[in-house]
PASEBA-1860 file (N, C-alpha, C; in nm, 3 decimals):
! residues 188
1> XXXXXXXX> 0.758/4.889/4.311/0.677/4.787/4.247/0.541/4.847/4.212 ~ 0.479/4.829/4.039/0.352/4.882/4.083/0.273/4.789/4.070 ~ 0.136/4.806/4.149/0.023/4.791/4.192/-0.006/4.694/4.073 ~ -0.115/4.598/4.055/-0.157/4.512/4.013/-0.228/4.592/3.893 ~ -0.373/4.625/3.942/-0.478/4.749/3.897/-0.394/4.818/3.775 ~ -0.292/4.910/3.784/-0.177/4.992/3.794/-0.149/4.928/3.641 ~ -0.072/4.828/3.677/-0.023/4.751/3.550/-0.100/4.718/3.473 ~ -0.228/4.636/3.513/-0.355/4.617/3.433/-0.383/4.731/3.321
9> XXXXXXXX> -0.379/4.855/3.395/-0.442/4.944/3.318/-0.322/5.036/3.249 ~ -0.233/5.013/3.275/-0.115/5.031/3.181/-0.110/4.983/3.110 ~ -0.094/4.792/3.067/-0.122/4.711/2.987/-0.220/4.735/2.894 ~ -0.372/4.829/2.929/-0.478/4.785/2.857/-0.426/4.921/2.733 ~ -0.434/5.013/2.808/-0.340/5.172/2.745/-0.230/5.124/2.618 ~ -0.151/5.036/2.647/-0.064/4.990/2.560/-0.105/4.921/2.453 ~ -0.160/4.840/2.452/-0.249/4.778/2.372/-0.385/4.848/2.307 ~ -0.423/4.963/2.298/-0.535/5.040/2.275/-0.430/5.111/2.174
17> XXXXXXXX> -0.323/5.193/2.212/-0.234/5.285/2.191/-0.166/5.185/2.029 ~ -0.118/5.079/2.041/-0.081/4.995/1.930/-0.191/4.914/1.850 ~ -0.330/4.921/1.885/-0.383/4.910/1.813/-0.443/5.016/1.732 ~ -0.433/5.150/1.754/-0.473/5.265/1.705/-0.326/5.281/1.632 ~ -0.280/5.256/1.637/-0.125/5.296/1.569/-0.169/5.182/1.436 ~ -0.182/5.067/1.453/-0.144/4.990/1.320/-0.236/5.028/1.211 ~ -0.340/5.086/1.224/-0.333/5.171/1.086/-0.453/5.068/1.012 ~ -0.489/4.955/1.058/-0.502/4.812/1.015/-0.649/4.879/0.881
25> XXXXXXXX> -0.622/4.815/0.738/-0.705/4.880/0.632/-0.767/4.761/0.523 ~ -0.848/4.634/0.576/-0.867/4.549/0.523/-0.881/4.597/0.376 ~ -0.873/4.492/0.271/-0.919/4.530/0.143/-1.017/4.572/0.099 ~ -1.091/4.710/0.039/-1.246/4.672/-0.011/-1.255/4.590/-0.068 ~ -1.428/4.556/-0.104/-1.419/4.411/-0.211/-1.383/4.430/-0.344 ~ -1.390/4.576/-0.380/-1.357/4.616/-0.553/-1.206/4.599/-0.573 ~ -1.125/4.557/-0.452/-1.003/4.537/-0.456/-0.965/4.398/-0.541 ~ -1.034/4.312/-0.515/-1.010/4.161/-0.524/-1.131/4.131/-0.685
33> XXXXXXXX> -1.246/4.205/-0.700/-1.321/4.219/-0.777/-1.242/4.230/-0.906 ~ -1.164/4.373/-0.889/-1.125/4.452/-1.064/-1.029/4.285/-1.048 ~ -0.927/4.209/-1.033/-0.903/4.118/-1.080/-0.944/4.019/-1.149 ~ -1.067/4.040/-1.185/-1.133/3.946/-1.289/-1.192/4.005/-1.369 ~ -1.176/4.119/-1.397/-1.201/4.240/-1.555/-1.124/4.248/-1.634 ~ -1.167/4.268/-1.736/-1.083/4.311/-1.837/-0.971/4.394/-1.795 ~ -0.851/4.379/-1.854/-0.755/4.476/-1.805/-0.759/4.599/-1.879 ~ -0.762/4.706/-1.822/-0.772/4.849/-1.858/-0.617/4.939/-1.859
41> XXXXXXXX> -0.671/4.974/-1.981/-0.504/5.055/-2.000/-0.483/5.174/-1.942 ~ -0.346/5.238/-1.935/-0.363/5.375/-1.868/-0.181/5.419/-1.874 ~ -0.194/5.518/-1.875/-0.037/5.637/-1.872/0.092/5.474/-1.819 ~ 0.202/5.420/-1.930/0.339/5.376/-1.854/0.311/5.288/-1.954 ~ 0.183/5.198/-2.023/0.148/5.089/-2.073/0.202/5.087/-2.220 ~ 0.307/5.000/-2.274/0.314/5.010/-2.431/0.247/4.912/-2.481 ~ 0.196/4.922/-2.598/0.045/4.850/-2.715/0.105/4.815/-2.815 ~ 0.116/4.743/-2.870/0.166/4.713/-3.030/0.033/4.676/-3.070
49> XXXXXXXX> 0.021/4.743/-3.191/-0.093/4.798/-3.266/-0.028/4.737/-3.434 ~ -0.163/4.643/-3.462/-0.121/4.596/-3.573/-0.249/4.644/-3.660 ~ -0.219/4.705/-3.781/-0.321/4.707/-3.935/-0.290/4.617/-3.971 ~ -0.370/4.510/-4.027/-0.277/4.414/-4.160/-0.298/4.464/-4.270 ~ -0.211/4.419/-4.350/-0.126/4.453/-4.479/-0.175/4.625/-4.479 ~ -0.064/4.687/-4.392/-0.043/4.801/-4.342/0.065/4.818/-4.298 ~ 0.168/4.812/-4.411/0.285/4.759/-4.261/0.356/4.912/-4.199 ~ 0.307/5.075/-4.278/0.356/5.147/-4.222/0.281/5.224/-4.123
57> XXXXXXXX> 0.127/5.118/-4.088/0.063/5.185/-3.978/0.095/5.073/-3.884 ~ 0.179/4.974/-3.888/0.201/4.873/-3.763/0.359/4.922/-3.687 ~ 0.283/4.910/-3.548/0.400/4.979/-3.437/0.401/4.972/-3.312 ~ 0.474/5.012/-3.217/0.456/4.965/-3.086/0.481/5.149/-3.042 ~ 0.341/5.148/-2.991/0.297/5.299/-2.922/0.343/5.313/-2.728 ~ 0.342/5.395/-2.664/0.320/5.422/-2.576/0.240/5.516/-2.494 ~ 0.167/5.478/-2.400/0.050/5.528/-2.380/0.116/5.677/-2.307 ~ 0.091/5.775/-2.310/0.134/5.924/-2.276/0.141/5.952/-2.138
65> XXXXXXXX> 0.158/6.055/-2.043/0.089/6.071/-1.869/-0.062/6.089/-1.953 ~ -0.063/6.178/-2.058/-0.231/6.216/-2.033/-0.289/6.106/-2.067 ~ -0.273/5.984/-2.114/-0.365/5.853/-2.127/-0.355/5.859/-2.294 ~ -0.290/5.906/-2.389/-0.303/5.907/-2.519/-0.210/5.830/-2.567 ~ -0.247/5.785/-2.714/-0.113/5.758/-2.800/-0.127/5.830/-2.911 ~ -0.031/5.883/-3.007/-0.001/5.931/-3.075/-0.031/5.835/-3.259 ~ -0.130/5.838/-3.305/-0.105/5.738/-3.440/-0.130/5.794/-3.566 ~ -0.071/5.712/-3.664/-0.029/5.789/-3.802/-0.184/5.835/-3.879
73> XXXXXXXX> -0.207/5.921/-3.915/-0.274/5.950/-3.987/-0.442/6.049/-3.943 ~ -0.461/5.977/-3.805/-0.540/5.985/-3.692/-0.517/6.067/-3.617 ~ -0.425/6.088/-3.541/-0.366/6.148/-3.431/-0.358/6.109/-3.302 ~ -0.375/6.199/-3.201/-0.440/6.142/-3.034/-0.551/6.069/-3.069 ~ -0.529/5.979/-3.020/-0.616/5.872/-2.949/-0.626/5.838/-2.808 ~ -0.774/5.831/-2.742/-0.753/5.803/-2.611/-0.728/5.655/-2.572 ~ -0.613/5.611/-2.464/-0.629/5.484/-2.466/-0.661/5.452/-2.271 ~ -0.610/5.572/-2.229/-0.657/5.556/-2.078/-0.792/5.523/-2.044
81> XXXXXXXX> -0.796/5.391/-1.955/-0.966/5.349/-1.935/-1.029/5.262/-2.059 ~ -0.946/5.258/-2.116/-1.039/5.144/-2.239/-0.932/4.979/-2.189 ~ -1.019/4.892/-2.275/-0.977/4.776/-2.287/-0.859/4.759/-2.406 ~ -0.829/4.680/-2.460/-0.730/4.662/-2.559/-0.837/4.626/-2.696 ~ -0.968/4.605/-2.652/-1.058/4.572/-2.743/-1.108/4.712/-2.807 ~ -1.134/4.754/-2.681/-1.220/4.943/-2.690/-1.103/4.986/-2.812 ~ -0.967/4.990/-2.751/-0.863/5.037/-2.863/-0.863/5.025/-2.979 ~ -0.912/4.876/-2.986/-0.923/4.854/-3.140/-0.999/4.901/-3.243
89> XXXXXXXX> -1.126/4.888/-3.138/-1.238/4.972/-3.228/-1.253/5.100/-3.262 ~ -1.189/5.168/-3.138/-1.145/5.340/-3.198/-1.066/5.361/-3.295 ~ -0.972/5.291/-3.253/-0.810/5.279/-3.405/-0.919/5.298/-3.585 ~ -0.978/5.144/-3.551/-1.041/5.108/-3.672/-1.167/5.212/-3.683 ~ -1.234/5.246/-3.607/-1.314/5.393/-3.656/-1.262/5.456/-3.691 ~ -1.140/5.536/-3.670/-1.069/5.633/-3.717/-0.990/5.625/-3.811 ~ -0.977/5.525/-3.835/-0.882/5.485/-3.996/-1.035/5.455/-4.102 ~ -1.137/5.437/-4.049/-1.293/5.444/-4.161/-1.286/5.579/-4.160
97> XXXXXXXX> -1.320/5.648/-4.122/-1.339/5.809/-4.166/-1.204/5.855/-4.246 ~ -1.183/5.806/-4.375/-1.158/5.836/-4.494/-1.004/5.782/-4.530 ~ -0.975/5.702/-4.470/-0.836/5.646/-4.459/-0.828/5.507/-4.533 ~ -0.902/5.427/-4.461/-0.905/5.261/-4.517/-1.046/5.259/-4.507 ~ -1.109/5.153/-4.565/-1.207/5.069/-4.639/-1.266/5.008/-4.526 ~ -1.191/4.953/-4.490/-1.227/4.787/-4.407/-1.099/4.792/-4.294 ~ -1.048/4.838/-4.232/-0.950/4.835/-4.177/-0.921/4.715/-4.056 ~ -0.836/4.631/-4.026/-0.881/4.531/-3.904/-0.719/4.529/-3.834
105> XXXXXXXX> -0.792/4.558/-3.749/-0.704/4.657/-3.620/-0.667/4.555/-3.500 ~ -0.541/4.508/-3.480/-0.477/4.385/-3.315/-0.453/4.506/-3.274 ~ -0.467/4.525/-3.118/-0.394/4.554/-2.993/-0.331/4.459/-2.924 ~ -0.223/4.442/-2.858/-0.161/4.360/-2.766/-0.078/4.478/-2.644 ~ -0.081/4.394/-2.552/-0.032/4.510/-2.478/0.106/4.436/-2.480 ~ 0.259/4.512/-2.514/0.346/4.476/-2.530/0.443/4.476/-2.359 ~ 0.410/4.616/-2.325/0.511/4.612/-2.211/0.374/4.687/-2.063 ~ 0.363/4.647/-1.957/0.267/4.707/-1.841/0.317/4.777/-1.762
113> XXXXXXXX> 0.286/4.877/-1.740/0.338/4.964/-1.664/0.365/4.938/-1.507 ~ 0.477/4.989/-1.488/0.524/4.949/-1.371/0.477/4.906/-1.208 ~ 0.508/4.841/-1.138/0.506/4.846/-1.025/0.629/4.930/-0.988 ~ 0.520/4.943/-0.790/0.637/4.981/-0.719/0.673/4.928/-0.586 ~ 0.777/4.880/-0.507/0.772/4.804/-0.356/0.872/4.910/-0.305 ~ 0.801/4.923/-0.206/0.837/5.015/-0.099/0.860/4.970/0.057 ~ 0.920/5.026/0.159/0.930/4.972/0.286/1.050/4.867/0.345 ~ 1.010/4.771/0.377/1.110/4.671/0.467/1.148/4.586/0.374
121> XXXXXXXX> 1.220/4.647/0.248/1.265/4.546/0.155/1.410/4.565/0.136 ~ 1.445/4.469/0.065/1.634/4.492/0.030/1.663/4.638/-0.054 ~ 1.561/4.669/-0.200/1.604/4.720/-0.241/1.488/4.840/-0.283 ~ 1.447/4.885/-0.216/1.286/4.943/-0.273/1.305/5.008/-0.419 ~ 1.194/5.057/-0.484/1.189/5.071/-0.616/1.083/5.012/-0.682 ~ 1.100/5.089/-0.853/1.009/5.043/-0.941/1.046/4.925/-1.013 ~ 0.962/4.806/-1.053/0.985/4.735/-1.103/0.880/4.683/-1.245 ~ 0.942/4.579/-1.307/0.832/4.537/-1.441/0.772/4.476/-1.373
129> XXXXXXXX> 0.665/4.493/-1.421/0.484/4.390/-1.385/0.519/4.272/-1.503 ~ 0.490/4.176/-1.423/0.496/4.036/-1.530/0.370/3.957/-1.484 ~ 0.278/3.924/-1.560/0.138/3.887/-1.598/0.159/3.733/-1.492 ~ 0.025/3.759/-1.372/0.049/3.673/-1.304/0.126/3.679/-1.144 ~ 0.211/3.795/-1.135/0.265/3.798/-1.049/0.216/3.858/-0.931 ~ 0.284/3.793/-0.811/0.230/3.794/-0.657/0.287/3.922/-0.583 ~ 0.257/3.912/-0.462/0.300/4.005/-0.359/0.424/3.972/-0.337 ~ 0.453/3.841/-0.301/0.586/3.765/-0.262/0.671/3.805/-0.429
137> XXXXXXXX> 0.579/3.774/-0.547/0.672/3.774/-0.609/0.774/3.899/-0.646 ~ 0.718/4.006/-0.592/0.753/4.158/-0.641/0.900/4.183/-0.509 ~ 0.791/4.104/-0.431/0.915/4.179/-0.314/1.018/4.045/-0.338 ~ 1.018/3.977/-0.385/1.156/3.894/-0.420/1.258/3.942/-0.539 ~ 1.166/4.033/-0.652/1.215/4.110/-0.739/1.295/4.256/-0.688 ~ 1.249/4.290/-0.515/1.301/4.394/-0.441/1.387/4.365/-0.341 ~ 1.429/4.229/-0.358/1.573/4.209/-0.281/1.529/4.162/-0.138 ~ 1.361/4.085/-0.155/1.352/4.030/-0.059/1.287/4.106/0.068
145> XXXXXXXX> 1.215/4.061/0.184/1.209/4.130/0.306/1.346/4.194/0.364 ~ 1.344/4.278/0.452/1.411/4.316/0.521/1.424/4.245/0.679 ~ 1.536/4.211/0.775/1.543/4.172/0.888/1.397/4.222/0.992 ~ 1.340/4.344/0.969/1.232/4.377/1.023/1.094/4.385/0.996 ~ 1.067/4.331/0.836/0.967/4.338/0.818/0.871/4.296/0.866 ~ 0.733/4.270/0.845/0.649/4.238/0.883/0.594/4.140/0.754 ~ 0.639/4.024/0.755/0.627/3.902/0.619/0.471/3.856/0.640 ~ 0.354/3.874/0.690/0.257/3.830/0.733/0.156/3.887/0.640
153> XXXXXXXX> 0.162/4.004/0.581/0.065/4.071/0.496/0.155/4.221/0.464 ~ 0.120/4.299/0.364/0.168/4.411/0.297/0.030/4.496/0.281 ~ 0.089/4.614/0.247/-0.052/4.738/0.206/-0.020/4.744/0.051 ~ -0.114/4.751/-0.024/-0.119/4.788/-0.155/-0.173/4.903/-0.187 ~ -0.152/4.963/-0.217/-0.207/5.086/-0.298/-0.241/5.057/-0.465 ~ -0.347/5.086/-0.485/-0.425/5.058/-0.643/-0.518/5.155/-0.697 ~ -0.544/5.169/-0.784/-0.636/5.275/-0.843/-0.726/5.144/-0.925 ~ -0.874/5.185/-0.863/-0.946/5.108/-0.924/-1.084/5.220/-0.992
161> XXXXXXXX> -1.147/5.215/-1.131/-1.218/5.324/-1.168/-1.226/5.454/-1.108 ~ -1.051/5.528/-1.101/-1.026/5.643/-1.086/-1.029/5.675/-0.945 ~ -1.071/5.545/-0.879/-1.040/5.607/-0.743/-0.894/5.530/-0.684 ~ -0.824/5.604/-0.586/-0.699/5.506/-0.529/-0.745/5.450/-0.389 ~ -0.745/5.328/-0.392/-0.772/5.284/-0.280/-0.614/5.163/-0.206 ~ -0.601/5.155/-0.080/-0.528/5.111/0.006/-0.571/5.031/0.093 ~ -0.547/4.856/0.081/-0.575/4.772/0.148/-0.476/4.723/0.198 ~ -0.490/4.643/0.308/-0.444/4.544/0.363/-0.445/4.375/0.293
169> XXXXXXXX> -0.362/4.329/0.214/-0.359/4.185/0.161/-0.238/4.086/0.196 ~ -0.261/3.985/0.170/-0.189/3.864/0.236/-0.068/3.890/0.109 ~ 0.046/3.813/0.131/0.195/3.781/0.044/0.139/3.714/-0.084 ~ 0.062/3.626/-0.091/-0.002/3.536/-0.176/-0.098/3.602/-0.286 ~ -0.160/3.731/-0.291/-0.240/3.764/-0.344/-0.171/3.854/-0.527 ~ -0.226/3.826/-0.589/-0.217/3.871/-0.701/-0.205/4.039/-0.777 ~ -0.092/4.070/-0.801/-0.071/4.253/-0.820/-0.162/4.251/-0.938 ~ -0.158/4.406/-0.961/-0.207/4.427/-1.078/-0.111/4.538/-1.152
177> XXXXXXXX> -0.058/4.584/-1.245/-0.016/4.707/-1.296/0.004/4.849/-1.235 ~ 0.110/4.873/-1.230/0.066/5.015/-1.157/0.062/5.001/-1.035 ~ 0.039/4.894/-0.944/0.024/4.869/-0.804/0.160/4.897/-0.712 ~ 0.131/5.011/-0.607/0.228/4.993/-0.537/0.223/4.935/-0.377 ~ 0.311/4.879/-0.332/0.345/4.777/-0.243/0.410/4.854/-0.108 ~ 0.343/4.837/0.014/0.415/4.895/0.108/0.479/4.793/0.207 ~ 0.550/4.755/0.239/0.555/4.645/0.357/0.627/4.738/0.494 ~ 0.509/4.672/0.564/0.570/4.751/0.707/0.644/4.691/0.803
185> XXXX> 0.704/4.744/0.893/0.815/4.696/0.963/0.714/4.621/1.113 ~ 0.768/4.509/1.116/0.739/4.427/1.289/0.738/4.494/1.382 ~ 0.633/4.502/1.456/0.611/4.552/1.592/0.707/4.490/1.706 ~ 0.723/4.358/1.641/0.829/4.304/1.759/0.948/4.190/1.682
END
């Protein structure tokens, strides 16, 4: 049998030992912040890019790994880190330097580059980002928790102005593009 003391301080060891283990990585605040910015484009993202009455400069581009798209007449264009607005105005600068007159240039972002859920799920993998969607909603798109997960909160991984940062957020909270999803397995 051991000792009272003994167990006490076994107990406290155990609990020191699993709290240094969980890793625990609240959100910064620029986490929850970039969700109310403009959305910024970057490498996976396709654009449909409209000239009017242009109909052989209207098309649906895809943004490159190096952050470019490819357009007629122009060439590379950067689209990594701009807005869909920024896009426009470069497009339409670059079709003024000796191309069109007056040129008036839509961006839409057609397709967003992927998510990914990883961990204590049915089916891990990449999935489509659909405008609006949750933590819960991704991992229901991944076949659900797993018998061991830990359904209480997930880690996200995000790149916010070039840096990647890794928080800790609730099921309820809002993805962004590109975001990948870790869910970890129950301690008990």
């Amino acid at each position: 049998m051991i000792a009272r003391p003994a167990l006490t301080a076994a107990m406290i060891a155990l609990a020191a030992t699993l709290a240094g283990c969980s890793g625990y990585r609240p959100a910064p605040p620029a986490f929850h912040e970039v969700l109310n910015q403009p959305y910024v484009l970057d490498a996976g993202d396709r654009v449909r890019i409209t000239v009017f009455d242009q109909p052989d400069l209207t098309n649906t581009f895809s943004i490159d790994q190096s952050g470019y798209i490819a357009f007629p007449l122009i060439g590379a264009i950067t689209a990594r880190g701009k807005t869909v607005q920024e896009l426009e105005g470069s497009i339409a600068a670059g079709l003024r330097g000796g191309f069109l007159r007056d040129p008036d240039v839509s961006v839409e972002v057609d397709r967003y580059r992927p998510i990914f859920v990883m961990g204590e799920v049915g089916s891990a993998g990449q999935y489509s980002y659909v405008p609006g969607m949750t933590v819960q909603n991704a991992i229901a798109s991944a076949g659900g928790f797993s018998a061991r997960a830990n359904q209480d909160n997930v880690d996200i991984t995000r790149q916010i102005n070039g840096k990647v940062m890794t928080g800790r957020v609730v099921v309820s909270d809002p993805l962004l593009p590109g975001d990948t999803v870790y869910v970890r397995e129950r301690l008990f």
